[in-house]
C-alpha positions in Angstrom: -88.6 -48.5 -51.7 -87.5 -49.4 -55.1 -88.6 -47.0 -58.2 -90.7 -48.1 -60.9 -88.7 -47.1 -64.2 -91.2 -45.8 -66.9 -90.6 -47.8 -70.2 -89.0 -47.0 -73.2 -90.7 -45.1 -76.6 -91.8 -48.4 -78.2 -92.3 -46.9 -81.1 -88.9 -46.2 -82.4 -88.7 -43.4 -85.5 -86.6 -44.1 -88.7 -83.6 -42.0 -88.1 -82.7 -39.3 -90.7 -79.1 -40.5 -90.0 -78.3 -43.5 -92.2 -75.7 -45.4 -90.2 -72.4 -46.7 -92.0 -72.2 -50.4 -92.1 -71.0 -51.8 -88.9 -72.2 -49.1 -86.2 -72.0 -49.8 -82.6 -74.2 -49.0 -80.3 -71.9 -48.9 -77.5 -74.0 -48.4 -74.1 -77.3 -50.2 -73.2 -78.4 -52.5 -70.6 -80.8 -55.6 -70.9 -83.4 -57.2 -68.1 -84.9 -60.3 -67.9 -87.2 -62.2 -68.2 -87.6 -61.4 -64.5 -88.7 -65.0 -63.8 -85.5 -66.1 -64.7 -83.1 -63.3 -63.3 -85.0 -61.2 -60.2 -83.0 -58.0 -59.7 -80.6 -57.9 -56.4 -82.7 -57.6 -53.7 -80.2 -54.1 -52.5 -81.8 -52.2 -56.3 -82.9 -49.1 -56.0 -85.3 -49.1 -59.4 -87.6 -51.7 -60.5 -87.8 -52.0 -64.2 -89.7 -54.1 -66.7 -88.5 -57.0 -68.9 -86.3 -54.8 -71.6 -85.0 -57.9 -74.4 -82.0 -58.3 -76.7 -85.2 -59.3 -78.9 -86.1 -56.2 -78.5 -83.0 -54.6 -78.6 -82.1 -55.9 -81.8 -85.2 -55.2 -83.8 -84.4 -51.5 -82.3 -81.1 -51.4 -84.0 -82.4 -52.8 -87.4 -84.8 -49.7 -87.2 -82.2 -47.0 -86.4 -79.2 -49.1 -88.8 -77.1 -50.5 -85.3 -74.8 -53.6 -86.4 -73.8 -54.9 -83.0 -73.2 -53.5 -79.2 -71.8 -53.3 -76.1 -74.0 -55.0 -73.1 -73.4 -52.9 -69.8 -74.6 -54.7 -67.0 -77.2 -53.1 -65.1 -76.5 -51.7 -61.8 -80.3 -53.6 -61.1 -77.9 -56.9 -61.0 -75.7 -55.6 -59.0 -72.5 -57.5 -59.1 -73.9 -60.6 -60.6 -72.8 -60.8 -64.1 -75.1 -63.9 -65.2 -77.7 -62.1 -67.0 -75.4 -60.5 -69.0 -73.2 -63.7 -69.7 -76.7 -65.6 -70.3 -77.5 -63.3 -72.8 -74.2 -62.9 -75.0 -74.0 -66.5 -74.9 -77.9 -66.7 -76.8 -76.6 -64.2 -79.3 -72.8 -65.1 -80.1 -70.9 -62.2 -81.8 -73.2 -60.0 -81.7 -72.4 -58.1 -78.3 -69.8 -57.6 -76.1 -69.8 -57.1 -72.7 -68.8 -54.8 -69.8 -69.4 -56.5 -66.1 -70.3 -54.7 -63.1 -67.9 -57.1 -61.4 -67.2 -58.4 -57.7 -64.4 -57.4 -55.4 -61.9 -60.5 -57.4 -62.5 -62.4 -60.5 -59.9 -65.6 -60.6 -58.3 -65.6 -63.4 -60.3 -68.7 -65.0 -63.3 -66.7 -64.7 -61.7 -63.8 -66.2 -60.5 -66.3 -69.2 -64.5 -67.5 -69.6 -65.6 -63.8 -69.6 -63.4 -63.1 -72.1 -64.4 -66.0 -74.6 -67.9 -65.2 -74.4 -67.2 -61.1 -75.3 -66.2 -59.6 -72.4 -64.1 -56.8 -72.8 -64.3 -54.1 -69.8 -65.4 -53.7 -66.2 -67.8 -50.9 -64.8 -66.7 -49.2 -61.3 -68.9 -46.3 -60.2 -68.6 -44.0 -57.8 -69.6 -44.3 -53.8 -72.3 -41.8 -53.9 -74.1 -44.3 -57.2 -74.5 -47.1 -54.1 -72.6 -49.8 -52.1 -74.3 -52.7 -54.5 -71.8 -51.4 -57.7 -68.0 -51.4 -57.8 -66.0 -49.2 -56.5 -63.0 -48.5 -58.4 -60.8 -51.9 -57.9 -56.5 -50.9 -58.5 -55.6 -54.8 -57.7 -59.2 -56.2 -60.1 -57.9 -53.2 -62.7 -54.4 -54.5 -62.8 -55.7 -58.0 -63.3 -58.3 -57.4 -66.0 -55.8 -55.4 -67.9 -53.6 -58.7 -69.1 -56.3 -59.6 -70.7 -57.3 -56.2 -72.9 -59.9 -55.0 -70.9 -60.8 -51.6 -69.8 -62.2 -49.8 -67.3 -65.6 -47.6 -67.4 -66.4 -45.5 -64.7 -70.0 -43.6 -63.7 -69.6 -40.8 -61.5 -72.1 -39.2 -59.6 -73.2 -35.7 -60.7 -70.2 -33.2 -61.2 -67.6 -35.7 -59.6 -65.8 -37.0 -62.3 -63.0 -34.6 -61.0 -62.9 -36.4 -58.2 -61.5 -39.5 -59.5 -59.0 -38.8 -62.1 -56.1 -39.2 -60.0 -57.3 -43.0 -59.2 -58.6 -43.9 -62.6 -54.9 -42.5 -64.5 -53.0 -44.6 -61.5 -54.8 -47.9 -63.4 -53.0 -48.9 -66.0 -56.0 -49.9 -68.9 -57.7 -47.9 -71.0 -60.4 -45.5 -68.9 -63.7 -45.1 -70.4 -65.9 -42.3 -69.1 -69.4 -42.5 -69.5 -72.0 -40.1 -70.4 -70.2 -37.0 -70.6 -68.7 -37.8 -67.0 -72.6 -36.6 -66.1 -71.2 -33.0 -65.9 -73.3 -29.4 -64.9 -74.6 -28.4 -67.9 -75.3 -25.2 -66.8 -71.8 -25.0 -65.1 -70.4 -24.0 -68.3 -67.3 -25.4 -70.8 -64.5 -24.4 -67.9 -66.5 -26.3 -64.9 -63.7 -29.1 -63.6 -65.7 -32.1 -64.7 -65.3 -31.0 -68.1 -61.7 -30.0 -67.9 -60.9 -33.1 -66.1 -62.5 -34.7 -69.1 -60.3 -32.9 -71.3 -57.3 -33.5 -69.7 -57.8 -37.3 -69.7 -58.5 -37.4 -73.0 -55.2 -35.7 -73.4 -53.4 -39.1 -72.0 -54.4 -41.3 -75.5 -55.7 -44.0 -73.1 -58.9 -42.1 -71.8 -62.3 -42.6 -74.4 -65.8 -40.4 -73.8 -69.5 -42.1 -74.0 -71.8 -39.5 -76.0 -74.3 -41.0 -74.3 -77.0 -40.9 -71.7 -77.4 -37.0 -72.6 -80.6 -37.2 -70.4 -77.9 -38.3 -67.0 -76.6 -34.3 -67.3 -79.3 -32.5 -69.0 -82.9 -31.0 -67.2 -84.1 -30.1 -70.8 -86.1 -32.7 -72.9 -84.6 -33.5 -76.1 -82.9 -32.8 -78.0 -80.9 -31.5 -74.1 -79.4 -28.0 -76.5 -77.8 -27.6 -73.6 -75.9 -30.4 -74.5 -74.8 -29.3 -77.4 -71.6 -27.1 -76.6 -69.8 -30.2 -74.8 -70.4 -32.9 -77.9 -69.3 -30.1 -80.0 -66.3 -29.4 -77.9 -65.6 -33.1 -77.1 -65.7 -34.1 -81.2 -63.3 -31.1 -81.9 -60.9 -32.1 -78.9 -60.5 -35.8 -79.9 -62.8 -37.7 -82.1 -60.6 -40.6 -82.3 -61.8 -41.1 -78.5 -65.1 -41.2 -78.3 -68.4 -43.7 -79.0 -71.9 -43.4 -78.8 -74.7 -45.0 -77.1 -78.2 -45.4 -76.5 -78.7 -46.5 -72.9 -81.6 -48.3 -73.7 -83.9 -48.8 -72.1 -83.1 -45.6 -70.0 -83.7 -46.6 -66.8 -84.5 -44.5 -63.5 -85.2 -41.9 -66.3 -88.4 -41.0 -63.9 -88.9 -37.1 -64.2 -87.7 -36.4 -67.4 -89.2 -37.1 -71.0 -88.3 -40.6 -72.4 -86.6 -40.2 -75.5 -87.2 -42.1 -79.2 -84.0 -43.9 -79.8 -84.4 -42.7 -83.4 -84.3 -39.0 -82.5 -81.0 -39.7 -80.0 -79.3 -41.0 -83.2 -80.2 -38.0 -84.9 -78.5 -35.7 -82.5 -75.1 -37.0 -84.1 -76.4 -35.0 -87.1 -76.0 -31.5 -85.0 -73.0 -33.1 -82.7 -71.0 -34.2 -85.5 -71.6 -32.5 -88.6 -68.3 -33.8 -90.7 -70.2 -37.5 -91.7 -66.2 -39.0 -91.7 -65.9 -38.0 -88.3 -69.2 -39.3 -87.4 -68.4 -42.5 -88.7 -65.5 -42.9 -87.1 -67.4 -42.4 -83.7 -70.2 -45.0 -85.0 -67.9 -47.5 -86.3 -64.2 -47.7 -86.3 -63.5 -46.3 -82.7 -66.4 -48.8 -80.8 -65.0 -51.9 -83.3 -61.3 -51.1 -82.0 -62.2 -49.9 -78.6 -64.7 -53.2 -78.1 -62.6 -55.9 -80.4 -65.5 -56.5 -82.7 -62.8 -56.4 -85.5 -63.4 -54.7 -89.3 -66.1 -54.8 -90.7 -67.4 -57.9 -93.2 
């Protein structure tokens, strides 16, 4: 039986963080109205209807310029919601597809008009209704730019690095590769991570802290990895909400405001931090400079 997702904090706080013009918020996921686009029947959460209305006002508050639309794994492999939406909104998101086993190549040429700029694959153990990772979809996807973002399952990021550096795009891990927390800074996830960001083709979400961490925020156990993440290659990395944080069902739900604030303890130097906030999500997601 499909899980009810709690809601997010409606009440967004004013960060303390004032955002550089043209910050990315580069990880959330959008639903409905659910009249018009029911979840895949195969979900495993329910969730309410969570806006780019919404959304938007949300980055106003917290000083967001623009973002990156992940599908959400409640669609499955059906990328119209997420099309639908960028296509209300023009320039104002772009777009990574949970995407099916091919995508023709006109289809990849629409995608990429309307902002579409990457593909999610996840691993088995996240459920048979996402994407696996695809070599001959990768390969096809990357004449066109895009990259590929992968969502392990707890701790198995390790598992996978051999099949995501045999692609030939840009790899984008997100949140933290969902490492052990308590596991420590030599645990394999985390090495793996290292390692890949050693290539110059691999970037790091510092987002979803809440997908690793048992702690309510601010998740200090967090706090060693974004610390040793920023100091081992801050021109790879971006940072997200994952709004509306869904399936977050046994921990604390988080004020977007306050998650923006953790870049004050993650990333001290305010240069650094604004290249995670602005230049390396512009590049990475071709919203161009800033205007």
């Amino acid at each position: 039986m499909a899980l009810l997702s709690p809601p997010p904090d409606p009440n967004t706080k004013t960060p303390r963080l004032k955002c550089p013009p043209g910050a990315i918020d580069a990880h959330f996921h959008l639903f409905g109205p659910a009249s018009q686009y029911p979840l895949d029947p195969t979900s495993f959460y329910e969730i309410a209807d969570a806006l780019p209305e919404t959304l938007i006002a949300l980055h106003k508050t917290i000083g967001i310029s623009g973002g990156v639309l992940v599908s959400g794994g409640g669609y499955g492999r059906n990328a119209r919601h997420m099309l639908d939406t960028m296509g209300r909104f023009p320039g104002y998101f772009r777009g990574v597809a949970v995407p099916p086993d091919h995508l023709p190549e006109a289809e990849i040429n629409d995608m990429h008009r309307q902002g579409v700029r990457g593909v999610r694959f996840s691993s088995h153990q996240r459920g048979k209704h996402l994407a696996p990772i695809l070599p001959d979809l990768a390969a096809a996807i990357f004449e066109h730019g895009w990259h590929v973002q992968f969502y392990a399952h707890t701790g198995g990021l390790a598992e996978s690095v051999d099949k995501l550096l045999a692609l030939p795009n840009t790899i984008v891990i997100d949140h933290f590769g969902t490492l052990v927390p308590e596991a420590g800074l030599n645990q394999p996830v985390f090495q793996a991570m290292l390692r890949m960001l050693d290539t110059g083709r691999v970037y790091v979400k510092l987002s979803g802290p809440m997908r690793c961490s048992t702690m309510d925020p601010p998740y200090p156990d967090m706090t060693q990895y974004a610390h040793a993440l920023v100091a081992h290659a801050p021109e790879r990395l971006v940072w997200g909400t994952d709004w509306p944080h869904p399936n977050l069902n046994e921990q604390k739900m988080p004020n977007d405001g306050d998650l923006l604030d953790l870049l004050l303890d993650w990333v001290p130097d305010e240069a650094t931090r604004n290249r995670i906030l602005v230049d390396n999500p512009r590049t990475l997601y071709d919203f161009g400079p800033v205007t």
